[in-house]
C-alpha positions as CSV (number, residue, x, y, z in Angstrom):
1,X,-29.2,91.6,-46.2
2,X,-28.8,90.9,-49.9
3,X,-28.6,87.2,-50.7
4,X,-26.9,85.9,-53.4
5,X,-27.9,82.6,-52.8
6,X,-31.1,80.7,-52.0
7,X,-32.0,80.9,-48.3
8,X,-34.4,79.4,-46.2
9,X,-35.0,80.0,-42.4
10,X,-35.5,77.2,-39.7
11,X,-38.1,79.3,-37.4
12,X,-39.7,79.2,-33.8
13,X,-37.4,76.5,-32.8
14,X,-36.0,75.6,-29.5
15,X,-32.1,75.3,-31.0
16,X,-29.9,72.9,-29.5
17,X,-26.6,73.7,-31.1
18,X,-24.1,70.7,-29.9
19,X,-21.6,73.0,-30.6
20,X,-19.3,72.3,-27.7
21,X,-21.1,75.4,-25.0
22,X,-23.7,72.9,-24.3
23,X,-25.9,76.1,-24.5
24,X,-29.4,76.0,-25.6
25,X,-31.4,78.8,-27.5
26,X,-34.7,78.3,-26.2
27,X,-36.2,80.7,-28.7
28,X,-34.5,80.7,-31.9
29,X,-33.7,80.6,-35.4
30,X,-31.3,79.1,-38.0
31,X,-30.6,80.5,-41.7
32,X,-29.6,78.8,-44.3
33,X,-28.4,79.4,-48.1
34,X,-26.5,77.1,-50.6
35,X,-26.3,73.9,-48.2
36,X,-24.6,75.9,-45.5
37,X,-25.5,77.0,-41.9
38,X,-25.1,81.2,-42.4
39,X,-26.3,82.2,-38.9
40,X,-27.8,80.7,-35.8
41,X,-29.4,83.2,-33.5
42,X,-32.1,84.2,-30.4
43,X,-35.5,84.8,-31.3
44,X,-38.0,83.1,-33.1
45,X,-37.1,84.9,-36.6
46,X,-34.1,86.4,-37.6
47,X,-34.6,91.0,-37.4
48,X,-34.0,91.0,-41.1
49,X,-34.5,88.5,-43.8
50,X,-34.5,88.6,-47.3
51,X,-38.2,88.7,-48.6
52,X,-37.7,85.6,-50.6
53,X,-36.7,83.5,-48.3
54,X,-38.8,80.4,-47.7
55,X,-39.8,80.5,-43.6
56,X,-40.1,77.2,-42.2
57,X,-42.0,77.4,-39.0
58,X,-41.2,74.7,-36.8
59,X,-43.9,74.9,-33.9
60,X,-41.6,75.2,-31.2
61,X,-39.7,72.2,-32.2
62,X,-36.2,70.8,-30.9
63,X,-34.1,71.3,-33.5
64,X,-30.7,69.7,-33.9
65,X,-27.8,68.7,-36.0
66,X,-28.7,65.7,-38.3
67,X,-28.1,62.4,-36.4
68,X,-24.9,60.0,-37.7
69,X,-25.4,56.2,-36.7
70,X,-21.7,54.8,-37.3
71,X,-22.5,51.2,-37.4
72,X,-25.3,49.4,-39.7
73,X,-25.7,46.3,-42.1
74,X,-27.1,46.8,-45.4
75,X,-28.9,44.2,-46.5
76,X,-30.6,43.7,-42.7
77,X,-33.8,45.5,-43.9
78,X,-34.5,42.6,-45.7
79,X,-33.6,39.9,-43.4
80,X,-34.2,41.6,-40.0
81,X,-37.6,39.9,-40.0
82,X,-36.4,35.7,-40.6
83,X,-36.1,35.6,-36.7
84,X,-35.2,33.1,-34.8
85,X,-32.2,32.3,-32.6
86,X,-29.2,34.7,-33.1
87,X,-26.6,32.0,-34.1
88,X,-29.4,30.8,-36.7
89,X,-30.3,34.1,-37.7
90,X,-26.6,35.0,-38.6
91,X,-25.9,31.7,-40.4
92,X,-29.1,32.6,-42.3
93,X,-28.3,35.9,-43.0
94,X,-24.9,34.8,-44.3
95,X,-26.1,32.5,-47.3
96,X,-29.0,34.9,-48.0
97,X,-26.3,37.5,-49.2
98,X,-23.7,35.0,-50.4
99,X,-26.5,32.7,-52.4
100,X,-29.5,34.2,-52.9
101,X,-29.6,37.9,-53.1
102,X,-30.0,39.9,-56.2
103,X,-29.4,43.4,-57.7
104,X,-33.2,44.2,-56.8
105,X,-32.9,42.7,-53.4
106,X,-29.5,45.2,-52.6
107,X,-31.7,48.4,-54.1
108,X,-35.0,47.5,-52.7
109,X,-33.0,47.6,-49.4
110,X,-31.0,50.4,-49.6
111,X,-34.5,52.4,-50.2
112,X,-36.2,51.0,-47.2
113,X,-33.1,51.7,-44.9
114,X,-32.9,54.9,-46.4
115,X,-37.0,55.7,-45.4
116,X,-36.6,54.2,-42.3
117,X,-33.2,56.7,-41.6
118,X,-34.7,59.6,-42.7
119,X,-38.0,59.5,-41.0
120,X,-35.7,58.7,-38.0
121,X,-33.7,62.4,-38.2
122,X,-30.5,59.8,-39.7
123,X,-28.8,62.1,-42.1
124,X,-25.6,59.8,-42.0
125,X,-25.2,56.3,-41.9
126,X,-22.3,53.6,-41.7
127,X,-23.3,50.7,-42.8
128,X,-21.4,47.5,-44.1
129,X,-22.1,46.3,-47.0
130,X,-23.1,42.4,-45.6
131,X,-23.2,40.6,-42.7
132,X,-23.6,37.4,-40.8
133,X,-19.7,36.3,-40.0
134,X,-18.0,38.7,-42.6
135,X,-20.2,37.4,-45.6
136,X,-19.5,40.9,-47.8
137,X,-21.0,41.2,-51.2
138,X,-17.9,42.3,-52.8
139,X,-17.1,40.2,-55.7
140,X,-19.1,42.6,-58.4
141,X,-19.8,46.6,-58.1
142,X,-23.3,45.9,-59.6
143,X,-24.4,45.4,-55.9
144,X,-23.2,48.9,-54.6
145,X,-23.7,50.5,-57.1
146,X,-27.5,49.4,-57.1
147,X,-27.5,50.3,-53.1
148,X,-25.8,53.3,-54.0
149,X,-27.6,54.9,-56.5
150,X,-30.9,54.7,-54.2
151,X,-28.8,56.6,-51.2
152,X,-28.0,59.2,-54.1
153,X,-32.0,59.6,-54.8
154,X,-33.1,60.1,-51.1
155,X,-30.9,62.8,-50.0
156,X,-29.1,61.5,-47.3
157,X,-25.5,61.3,-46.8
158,X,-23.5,57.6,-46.4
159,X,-19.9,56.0,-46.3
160,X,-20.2,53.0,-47.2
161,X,-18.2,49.9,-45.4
162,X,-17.0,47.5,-48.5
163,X,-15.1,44.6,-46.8
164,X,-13.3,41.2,-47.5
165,X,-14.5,37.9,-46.5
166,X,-12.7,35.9,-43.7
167,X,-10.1,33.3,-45.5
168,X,-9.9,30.8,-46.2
169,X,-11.0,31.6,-50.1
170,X,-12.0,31.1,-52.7
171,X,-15.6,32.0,-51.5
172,X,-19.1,31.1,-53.2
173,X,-21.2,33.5,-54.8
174,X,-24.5,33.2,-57.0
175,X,-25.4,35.4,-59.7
176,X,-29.3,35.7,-60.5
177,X,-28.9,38.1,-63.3
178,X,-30.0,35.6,-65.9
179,X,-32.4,34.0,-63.7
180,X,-30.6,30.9,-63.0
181,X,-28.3,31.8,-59.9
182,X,-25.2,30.7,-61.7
183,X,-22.0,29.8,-59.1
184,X,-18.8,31.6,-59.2
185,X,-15.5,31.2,-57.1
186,X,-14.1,34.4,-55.4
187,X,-11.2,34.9,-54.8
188,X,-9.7,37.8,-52.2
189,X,-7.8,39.4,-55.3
190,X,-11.7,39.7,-56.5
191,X,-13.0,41.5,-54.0
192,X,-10.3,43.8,-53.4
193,X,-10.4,45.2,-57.0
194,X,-14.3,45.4,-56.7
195,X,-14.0,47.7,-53.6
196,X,-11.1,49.6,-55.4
197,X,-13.6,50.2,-58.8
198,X,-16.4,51.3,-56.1
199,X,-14.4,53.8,-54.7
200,X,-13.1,55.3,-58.0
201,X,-16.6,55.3,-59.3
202,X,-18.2,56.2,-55.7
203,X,-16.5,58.4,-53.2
204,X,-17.8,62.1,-53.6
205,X,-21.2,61.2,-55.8
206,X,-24.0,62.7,-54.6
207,X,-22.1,66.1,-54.8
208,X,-19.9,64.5,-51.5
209,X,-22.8,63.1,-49.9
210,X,-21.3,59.4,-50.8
211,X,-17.9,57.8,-49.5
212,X,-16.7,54.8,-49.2
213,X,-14.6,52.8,-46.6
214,X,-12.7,49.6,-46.4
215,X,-12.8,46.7,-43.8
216,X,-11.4,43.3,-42.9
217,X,-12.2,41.2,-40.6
218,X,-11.5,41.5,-36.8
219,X,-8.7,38.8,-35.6
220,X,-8.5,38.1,-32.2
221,X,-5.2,36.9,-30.6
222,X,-6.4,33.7,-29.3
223,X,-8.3,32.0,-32.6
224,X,-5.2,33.1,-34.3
225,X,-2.7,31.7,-32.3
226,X,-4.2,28.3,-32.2
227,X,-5.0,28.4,-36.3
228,X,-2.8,26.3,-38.3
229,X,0.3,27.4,-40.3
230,X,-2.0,27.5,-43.4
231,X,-4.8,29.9,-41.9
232,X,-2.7,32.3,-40.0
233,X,-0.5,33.3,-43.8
234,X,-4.0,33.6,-45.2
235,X,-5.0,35.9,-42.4
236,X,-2.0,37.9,-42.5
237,X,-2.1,38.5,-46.3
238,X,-5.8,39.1,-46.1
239,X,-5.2,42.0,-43.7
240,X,-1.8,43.2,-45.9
241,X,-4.1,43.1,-49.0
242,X,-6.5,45.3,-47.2
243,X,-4.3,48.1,-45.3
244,X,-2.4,48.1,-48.6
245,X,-5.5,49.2,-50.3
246,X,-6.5,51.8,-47.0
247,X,-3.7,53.1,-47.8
248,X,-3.7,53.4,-51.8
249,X,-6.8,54.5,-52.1
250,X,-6.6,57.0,-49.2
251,X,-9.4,55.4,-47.3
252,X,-10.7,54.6,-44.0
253,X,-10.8,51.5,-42.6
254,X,-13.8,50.8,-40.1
255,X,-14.1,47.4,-38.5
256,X,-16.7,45.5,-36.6
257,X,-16.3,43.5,-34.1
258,X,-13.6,44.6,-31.6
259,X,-13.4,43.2,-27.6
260,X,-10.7,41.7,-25.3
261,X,-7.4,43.0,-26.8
262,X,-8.2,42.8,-30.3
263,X,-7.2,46.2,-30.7
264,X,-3.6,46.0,-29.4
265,X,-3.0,42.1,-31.3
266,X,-4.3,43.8,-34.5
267,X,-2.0,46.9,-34.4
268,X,1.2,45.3,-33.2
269,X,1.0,42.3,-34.9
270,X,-0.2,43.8,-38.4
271,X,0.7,47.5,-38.4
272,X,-3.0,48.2,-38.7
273,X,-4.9,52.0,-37.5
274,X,-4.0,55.1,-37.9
275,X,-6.5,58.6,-37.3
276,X,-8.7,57.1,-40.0
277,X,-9.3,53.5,-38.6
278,X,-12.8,54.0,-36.8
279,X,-13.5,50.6,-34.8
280,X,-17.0,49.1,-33.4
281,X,-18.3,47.5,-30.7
282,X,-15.2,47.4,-28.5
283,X,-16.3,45.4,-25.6
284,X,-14.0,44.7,-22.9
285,X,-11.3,46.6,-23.7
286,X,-8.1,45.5,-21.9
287,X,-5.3,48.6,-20.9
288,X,-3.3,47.7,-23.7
289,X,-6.2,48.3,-25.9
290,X,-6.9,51.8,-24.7
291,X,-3.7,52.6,-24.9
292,X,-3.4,51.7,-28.7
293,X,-6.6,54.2,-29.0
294,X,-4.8,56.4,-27.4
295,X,-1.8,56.0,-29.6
296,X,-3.0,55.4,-33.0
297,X,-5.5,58.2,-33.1
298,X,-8.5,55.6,-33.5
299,X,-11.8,56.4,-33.3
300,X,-14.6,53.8,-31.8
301,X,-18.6,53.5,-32.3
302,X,-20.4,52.5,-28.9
303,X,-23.5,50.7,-29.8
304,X,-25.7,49.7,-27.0
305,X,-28.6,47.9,-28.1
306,X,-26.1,45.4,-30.2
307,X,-25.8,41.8,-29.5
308,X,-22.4,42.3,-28.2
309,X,-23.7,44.7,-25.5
310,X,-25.1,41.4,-24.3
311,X,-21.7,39.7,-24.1
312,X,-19.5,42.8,-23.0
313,X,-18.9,46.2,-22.0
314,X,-18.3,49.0,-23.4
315,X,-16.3,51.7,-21.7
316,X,-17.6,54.9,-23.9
317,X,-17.7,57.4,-20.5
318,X,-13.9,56.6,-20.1
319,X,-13.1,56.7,-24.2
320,X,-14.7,60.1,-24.3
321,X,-12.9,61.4,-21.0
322,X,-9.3,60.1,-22.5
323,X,-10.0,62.5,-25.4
324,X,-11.0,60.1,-27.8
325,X,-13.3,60.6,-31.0
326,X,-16.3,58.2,-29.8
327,X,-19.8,57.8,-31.6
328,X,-23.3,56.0,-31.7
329,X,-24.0,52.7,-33.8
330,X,-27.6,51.2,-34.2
331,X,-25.8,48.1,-35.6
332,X,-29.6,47.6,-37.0
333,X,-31.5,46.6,-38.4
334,X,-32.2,43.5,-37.4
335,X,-35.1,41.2,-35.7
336,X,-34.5,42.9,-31.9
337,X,-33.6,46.3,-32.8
338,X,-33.9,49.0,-35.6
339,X,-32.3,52.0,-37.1
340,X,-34.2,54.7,-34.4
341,X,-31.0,56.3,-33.1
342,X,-33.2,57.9,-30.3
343,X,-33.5,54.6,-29.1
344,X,-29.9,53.7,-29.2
345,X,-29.3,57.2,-26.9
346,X,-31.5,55.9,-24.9
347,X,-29.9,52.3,-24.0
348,X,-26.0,54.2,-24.3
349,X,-27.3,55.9,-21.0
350,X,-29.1,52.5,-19.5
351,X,-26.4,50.4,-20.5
352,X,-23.5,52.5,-18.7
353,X,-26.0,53.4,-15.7
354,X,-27.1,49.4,-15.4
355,X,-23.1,48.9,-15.7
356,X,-22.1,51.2,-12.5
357,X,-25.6,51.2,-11.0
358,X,-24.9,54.9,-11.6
359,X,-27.7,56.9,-13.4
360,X,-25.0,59.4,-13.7
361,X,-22.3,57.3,-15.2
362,X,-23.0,59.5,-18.3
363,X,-25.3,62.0,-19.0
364,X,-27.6,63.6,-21.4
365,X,-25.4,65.9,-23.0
366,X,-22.6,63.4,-23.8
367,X,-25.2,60.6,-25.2
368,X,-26.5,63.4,-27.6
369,X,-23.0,64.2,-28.3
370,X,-22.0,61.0,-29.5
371,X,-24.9,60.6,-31.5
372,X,-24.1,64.0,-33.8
373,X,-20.5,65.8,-33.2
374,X,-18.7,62.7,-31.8
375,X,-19.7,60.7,-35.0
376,X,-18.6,63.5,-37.0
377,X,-15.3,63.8,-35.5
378,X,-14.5,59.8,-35.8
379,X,-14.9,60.2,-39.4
380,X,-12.9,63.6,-39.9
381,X,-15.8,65.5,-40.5
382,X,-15.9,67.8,-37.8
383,X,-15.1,70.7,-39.5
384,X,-18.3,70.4,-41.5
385,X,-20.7,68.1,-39.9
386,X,-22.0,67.5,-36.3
387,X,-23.0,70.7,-35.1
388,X,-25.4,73.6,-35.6
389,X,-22.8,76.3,-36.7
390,X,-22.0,78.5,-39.2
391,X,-19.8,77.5,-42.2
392,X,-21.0,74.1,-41.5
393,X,-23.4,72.1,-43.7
394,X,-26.9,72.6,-43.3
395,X,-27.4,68.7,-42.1
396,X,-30.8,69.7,-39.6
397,X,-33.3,67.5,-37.4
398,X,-36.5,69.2,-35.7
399,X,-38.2,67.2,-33.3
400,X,-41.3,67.9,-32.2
401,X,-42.0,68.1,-28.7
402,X,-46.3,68.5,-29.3
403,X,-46.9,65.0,-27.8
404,X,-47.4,63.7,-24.3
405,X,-44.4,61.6,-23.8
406,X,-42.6,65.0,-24.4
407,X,-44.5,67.1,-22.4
408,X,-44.2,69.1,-19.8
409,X,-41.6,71.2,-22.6
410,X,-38.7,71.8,-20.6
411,X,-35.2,70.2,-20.5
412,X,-34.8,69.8,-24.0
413,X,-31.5,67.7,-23.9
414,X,-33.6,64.9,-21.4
415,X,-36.4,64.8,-23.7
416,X,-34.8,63.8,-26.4
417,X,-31.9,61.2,-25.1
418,X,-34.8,60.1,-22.8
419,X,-38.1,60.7,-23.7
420,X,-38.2,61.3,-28.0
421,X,-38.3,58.2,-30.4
422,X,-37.8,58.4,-34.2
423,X,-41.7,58.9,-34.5
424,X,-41.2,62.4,-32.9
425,X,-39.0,63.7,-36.0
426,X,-41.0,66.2,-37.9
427,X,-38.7,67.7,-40.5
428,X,-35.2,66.7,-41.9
429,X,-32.6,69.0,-44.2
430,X,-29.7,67.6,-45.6
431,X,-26.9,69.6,-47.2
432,X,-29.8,72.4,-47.5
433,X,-32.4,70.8,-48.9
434,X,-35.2,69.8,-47.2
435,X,-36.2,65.6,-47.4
436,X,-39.0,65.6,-44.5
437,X,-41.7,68.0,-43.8
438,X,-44.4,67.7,-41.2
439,X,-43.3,63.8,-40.8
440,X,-43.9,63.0,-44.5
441,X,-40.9,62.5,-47.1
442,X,-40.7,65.3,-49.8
443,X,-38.8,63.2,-52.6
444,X,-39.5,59.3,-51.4
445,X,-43.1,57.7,-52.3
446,X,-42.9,55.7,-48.7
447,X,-45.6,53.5,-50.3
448,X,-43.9,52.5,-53.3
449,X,-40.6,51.8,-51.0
450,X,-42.5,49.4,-48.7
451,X,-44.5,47.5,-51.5
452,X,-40.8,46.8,-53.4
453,X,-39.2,45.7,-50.2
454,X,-42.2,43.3,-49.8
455,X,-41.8,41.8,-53.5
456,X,-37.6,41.6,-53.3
457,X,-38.4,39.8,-49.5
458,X,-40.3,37.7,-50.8
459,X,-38.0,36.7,-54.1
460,X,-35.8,36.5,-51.7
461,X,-37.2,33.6,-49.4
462,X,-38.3,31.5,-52.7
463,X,-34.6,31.5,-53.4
464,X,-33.6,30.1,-50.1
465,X,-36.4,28.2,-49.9
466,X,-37.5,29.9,-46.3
């Protein structure tokens, strides 16, 4: 073997490929040179390797393809921990980002999501860029491109959900650049040409690690059919404003929020989805639903341990056996759950066997699935992301089985959809470079992250006097 590139070898692991065999290579080894996967193979070391290749010797770890959590909330890291009831929580959440977040407070979080993600084998996220009921902090690209610019410094890969507010506008926003959190009126013409300069300034940064999407607002058929003459144009020119600009910009557009035939009433009565369209929650789902899936080429994110897992269900075993592209949201942080996509394969498999009082209503294999090829697929990545083969990018998760909750070492697929938490994660590579090693970050000071999310936090709750 003569390299002509820099390779390193992922050793004495047990390799779980996801590739589509479901086959495991409980002794094996994966090489990889210039961000790519070049072989996967049996046996702890490859038979021939060129002498400068750095070894990485895994211990007998499970090692996987990166993890891909299709549904987060920036800005969450730094509100997750205001508590309180849900409805309160959201409401707060809402004027924190509209009224008293700053540049910092958008960076500072972007770092500690990013820590948390990659210590959690997360090697790409979704997340939308605000919260609460559609509160999106979109009227300026200062604010991505301060959360952006820390996602380009860790490593990690993310697309980016930059969305409208719900009408009716203008909407209020405070700008603490000069220390004095001056008011401004923003308008829906605003944000759409802020998410339009953050995708011409954005998408492919990071050498294609960073992309941006596009969202509006879910509308169900009921609230808009009893909305006045007045709110329903606003609604229907807030969602032509917005699949005129998918469609411009060549974008996706991911939404949050669907249930109970909001999938059908948003496609035939406003045109919307297509292949790129990748829709959350999706609780309830009526036929007629499905069947626009089924039709439109969508993609949906199943997210078990969100709130609306309380309120609904989500079909995902019948999604995935209809042949559609179905993934894993955290839809964290926030003050009852976090970004540990272990734990969110755990509750996909609790929440369908609870659902059918089935603990085979969906298996190992599939929950896993979800969480790394599926996502892939429902964002058009498949053909580089997802799985452990060659050609594909070298996006790799070793989990370390050397603790009791893992042990007896068998059944490697079990252990980690039922046993393994993000703790467990011992090494991370993303696009061939390697950003954890034996647990600890190799270009993140974790300390320095933590003590800057603590200062913006508290700015942050001076401001809105919490």
């Amino acid at each position: 073997m003569t390299p002509t590139v820099a390779v390193s070898i992922l050793g004495n692991a047990v390799v779980v490929p996801v590739d589509g065999t479901r086959r495991v290579i409980d002794s094996g080894h994966v090489v990889v040179g210039d961000g790519a996967i070049l072989s996967v193979g049996a046996g702890p070391w490859p038979g021939e390797s060129p002498p400068q290749a750095e070894r990485i010797d895994l211990d007998g770890a499970i090692l996987i393809p990166g993890l891909i959590d299709l549904h987060l909330h920036a800005g969450h890291g730094l509100t997750k921990n205001l508590g309180g009831p849900v409805d309160n929580w959201m409401a707060t959440v809402g004027d924190v980002y509209a009224l008293h977040s700053d540049v910092e407070f958008w960076a500072a979080d972007a770092a500690l999501q990013a820590l948390e993600r990659l210590k959690g084998g997360t090697t790409l996220a979704v997340p939308f860029f605000g919260g609460g009921d559609n509160v999106m902090r979109s009227e300026d690209p200062i604010y991505a491109a301060a959360h952006l610019a820390e996602i380009e410094a860790s490593g990690l890969r993310e697309v980016l959900v930059m969305g409208v507010d719900r009408p009716p506008f203008p909407k209020t926003r405070r700008d603490w650049r000069r220390g004095s959190g001056s008011e401004r009126a923003i308008s829906l013409a605003d944000q759409i040409a802020t998410i339009e300069q953050v995708c011409a300034s954005w998408r492919g940064a990071a050498d294609g690690r960073i992309d941006i999407a596009v969202s509006a607002p879910v509308v169900g058929e009921p609230a808009f059919r009893e909305a006045d003459g007045d709110s329903r144009i606003a609604t229907q020119d807030m969602l032509a404003a917005v699949w005129d600009l998918v469609r411009r910009s060549q974008s996706r557009l991911i939404q949050d929020g669907h249930r109970e035939g909001s999938v059908a009433f948003m496609a035939d009565a406003f045109g919307l989805f297509d292949e790129r369209s990748v829709l959350a929650h999706c609780i309830d789902l009526t036929e007629a639903d499905i069947a626009t899936f089924v039709g439109r080429g969508a993609a949906a994110v199943y997210t078990p341990s969100s709130l609306m897992a309380v309120f609904g269900y989500c079909p995902a075993p019948r999604l995935v056996a209809a042949g559609l592209r179905v993934g894993l949201g955290t839809d964290g942080p926030a003050p009852d759950r976090s970004l540990d996509m272990f734990r969110t394969m755990f509750m996909a498999h609790r929440h369908q066997a609870i659902r059918w009082r089935d603990p085979s209503a969906i298996d190992a294999w599939t929950v896993l699935e979800m969480a790394t090829r599926g996502g892939a697929a429902a964002l058009g990545l498949a053909d580089s992301l997802g799985s452990i083969e060659p050609g594909k990018r070298a996006d790799l998760v070793a989990v370390s089985r050397r603790a009791a909750h893992l042990y007896p070492p068998d059944l490697p697929v079990e252990r980690l959809v039922f046993f393994a938490h993000a703790g467990d994660v011992s090494h991370v590579m993303v696009d061939g470079r390697l950003l954890l090693r034996g647990h600890v970050p190799v270009n993140m000071d974790a300390e320095a992250v933590l003590d800057r999310a603590a200062r913006a936090y508290s700015m942050m709750k001076q401001r809105a006097e919490i």
